[in-house]
Phi, psi and omega in degrees: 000159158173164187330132161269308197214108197229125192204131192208141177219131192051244171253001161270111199236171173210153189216129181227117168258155179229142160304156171241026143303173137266140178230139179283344178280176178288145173255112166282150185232101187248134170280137187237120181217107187206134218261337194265099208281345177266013185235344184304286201270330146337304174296328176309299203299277171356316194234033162268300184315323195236029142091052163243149169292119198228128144198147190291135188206125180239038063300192197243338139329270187325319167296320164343293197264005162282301168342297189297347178251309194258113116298103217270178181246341179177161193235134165242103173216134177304109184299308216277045187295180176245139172125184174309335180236102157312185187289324223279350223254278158305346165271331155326305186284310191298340186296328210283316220240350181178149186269025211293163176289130150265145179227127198266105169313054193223187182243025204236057154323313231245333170277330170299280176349289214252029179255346177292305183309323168281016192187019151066050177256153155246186161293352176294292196256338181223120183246193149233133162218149205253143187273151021275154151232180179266222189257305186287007180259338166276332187297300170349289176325278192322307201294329178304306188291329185284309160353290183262049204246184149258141169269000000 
């Protein structure tokens, strides 16, 4: 594993890791959008590890605007960013433009429910999994959501 592309100005960085094998199956590709860098580059290190292409955005701007380079295969994003756009913020805007699958990273359950129910999300495109969890309960997820996604 390792680092691909590491570009950081102030507080703002963005990181994309890759397996450094070649590999013949499809390499899924997750946007990880998370304010906490060190919980951040776990998942990164973690889902490198088990051969997905990862990068990293720790605001809900910077993912915005990512979006327009990495087209992700799923999104993991933390609802509680800092900055002008929260996660409800950034899931609003990817809805405008695609149906990739998310899986929403919080501690705030009772707002996820009922934001599935207002706005004709299914489990096909929008999960939850509430923090803290472990590593193999997000891979759990991802490998479930990229399954079940529509294409």
């Amino acid at each position: 594993m390792s680092v691909v592309n590491e570009v950081s100005s102030a507080e703002v960085q963005v990181l994309v890791f890759s397996p450094t094998e070649p590999q013949e199956e499809k390499r899924y590709r997750i946007l990880v959008v998370e304010d906490d860098l060190s919980l951040a580059r776990l998942e990164a290190n973690f889902l490198t590890a088990h051969n997905y292409t990862v990068m990293i955005v720790g605001n809900g701007e910077l993912a915005i605007s990512t979006l327009n380079d990495f087209v992700p295969d799923l999104v993991v994003l933390d609802l509680e960013l800092p900055g002008l756009l929260t996660g409800w913020d950034v899931l609003q805007i990817l809805r405008q433009n695609t149906r990739v699958p998310v899986i929403l990273a919080t501690s705030l359950q009772p707002d996820v429910r009922k934001y599935c129910r207002t706005h004709g999300e299914t489990r096909q495109t929008l999960d939850h999994l509430p923090k803290p969890y472990r590593m193999q309960a997000l891979l759990k997820r991802i490998k479930h959501m990229l399954t079940i996604a529509p294409q």
